[in-house]
C-alpha positions in Angstrom: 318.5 -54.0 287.5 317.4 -51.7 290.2 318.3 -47.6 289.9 321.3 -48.0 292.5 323.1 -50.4 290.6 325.8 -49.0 288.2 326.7 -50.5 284.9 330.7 -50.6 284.3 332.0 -49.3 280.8 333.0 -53.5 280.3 329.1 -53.9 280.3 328.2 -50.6 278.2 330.7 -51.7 275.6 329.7 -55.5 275.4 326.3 -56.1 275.0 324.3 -53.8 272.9 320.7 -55.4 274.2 321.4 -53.4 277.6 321.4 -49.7 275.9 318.4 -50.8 273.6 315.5 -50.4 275.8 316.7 -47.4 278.4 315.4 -46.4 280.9 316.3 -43.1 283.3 317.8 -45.1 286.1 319.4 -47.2 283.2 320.7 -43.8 281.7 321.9 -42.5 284.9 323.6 -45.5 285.5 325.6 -45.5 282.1 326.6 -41.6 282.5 327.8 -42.8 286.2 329.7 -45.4 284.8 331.2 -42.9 282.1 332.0 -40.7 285.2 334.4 -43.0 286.5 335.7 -45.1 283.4 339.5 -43.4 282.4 339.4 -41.8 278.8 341.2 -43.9 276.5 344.9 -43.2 275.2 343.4 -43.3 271.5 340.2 -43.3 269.9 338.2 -46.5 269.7 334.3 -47.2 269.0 332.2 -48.8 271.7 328.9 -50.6 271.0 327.5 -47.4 273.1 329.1 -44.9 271.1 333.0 -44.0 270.8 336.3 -42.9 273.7 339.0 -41.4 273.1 341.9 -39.2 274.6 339.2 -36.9 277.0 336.4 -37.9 276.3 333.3 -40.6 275.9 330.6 -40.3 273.7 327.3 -42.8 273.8 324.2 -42.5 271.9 322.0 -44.9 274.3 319.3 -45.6 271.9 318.2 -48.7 270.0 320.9 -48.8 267.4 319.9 -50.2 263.3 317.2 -49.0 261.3 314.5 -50.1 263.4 315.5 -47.2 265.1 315.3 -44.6 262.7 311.9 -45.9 260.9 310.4 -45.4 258.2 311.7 -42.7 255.9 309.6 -39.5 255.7 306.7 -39.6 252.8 308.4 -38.1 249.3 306.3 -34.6 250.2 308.0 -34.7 253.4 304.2 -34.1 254.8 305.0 -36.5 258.1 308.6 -36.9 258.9 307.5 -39.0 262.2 304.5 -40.4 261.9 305.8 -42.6 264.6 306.3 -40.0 267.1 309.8 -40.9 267.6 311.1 -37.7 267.9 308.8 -37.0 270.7 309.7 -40.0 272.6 313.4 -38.9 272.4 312.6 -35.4 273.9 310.6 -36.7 276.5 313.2 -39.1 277.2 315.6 -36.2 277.3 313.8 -34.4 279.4 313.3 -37.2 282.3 316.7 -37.7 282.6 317.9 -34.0 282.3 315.1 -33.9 285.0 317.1 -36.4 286.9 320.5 -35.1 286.6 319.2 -31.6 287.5 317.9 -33.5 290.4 321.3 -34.7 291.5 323.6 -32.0 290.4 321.7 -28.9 290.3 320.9 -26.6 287.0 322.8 -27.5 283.8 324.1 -25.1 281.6 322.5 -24.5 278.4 325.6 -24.3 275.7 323.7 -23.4 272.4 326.0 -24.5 269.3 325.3 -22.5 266.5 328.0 -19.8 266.6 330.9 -23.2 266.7 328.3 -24.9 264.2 329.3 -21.5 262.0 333.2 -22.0 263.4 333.0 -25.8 262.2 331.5 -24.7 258.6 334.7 -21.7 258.1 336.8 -25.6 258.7 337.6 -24.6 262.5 336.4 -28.2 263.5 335.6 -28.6 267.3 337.7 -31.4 268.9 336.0 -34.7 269.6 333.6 -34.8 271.4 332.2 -32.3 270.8 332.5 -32.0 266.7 329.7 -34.3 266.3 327.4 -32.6 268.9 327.8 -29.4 267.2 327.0 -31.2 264.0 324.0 -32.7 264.7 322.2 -30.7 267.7 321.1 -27.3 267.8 322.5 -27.3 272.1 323.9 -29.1 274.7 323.1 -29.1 278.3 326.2 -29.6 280.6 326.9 -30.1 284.1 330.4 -30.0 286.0 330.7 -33.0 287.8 334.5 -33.0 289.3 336.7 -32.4 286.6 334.0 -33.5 284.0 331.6 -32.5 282.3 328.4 -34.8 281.7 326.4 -33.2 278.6 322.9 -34.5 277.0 321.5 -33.4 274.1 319.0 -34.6 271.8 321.0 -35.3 268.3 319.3 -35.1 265.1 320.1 -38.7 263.3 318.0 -38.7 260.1 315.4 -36.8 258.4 312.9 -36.0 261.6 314.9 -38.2 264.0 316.1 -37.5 267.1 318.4 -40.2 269.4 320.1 -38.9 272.8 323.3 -38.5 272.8 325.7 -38.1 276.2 329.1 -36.9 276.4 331.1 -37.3 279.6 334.6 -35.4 278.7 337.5 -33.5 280.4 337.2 -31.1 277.5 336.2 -27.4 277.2 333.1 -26.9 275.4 334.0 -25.3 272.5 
């Protein structure tokens, strides 16, 4: 699949195997495709993630344990021996590299003060209740009416997986 081709949300949602094994072009063909695909009428997973009224939400990474490896040792002295956490930044940061590329400086939205909101039971709305949830920020670009966020979502004890939101809502 070459960079200029774009993946429609019909391919995103069906098979799995094409989100497993990303790569930047691959990413920035998903979030395009998210771009254009309408928002839902009511929630519904995807095999990339979950849509709903406003908003789409993928996590593009491999998906099953596989994923996640092997828990951290009982004295919690290497929580990735793997390096997977790593990989996920750097992955992160080539494609926030590539977006910056194509639509200038994100803005950096740190979560903690709705993270504090969502603990008092002010829950965000979808998407962006799990993102405050599981990452510390979020970087976001305006793209149209849209915004196109990326952040790197903590998914287990020293795991990290991407995770994209394309959304007509607010940040909270």
């Amino acid at each position: 699949m070459g960079a200029t081709e774009l993946l429609t949300h019909r391919q995103l949602s069906y098979p799995g195997r094409l989100l497993a094994s990303m790569t930047t072009a691959r990413y920035l063909a998903a979030i395009d495709a998210l771009l254009r695909e309408p928002f839902p009428a009511e929630h519904l997973p995807t095999r990339f993630g979950d849509s709903g009224p406003g908003f789409h939400r993928a996590r593009p990474g491999p998906a099953g344990p596989e994923a996640h490896g092997p828990p951290a040792d009982p004295d919690g002295r290497d929580a990735d021996p793997d390096g997977q956490a790593e990989r996920c930044r750097a992955e992160g940061e080539a494609l926030a590299a590539a977006l910056r590329a194509r639509w200038g400086p994100p803005e950096h939205l740190g979560l903690w003060s709705a993270s504090v909101r969502d603990a008092a039971g002010r829950t965000p709305p979808a998407p962006w209740d799990e993102a405050v949830r599981r990452a510390d920020d979020v970087l976001l670009w305006r793209v149209g009416r849209r915004w196109a966020g990326l952040a790197a979502a903590r998914c287990g004890e020293g795991r990290l997986e991407l995770l994209v939101l394309v959304t007509e809502i607010d940040p909270p």
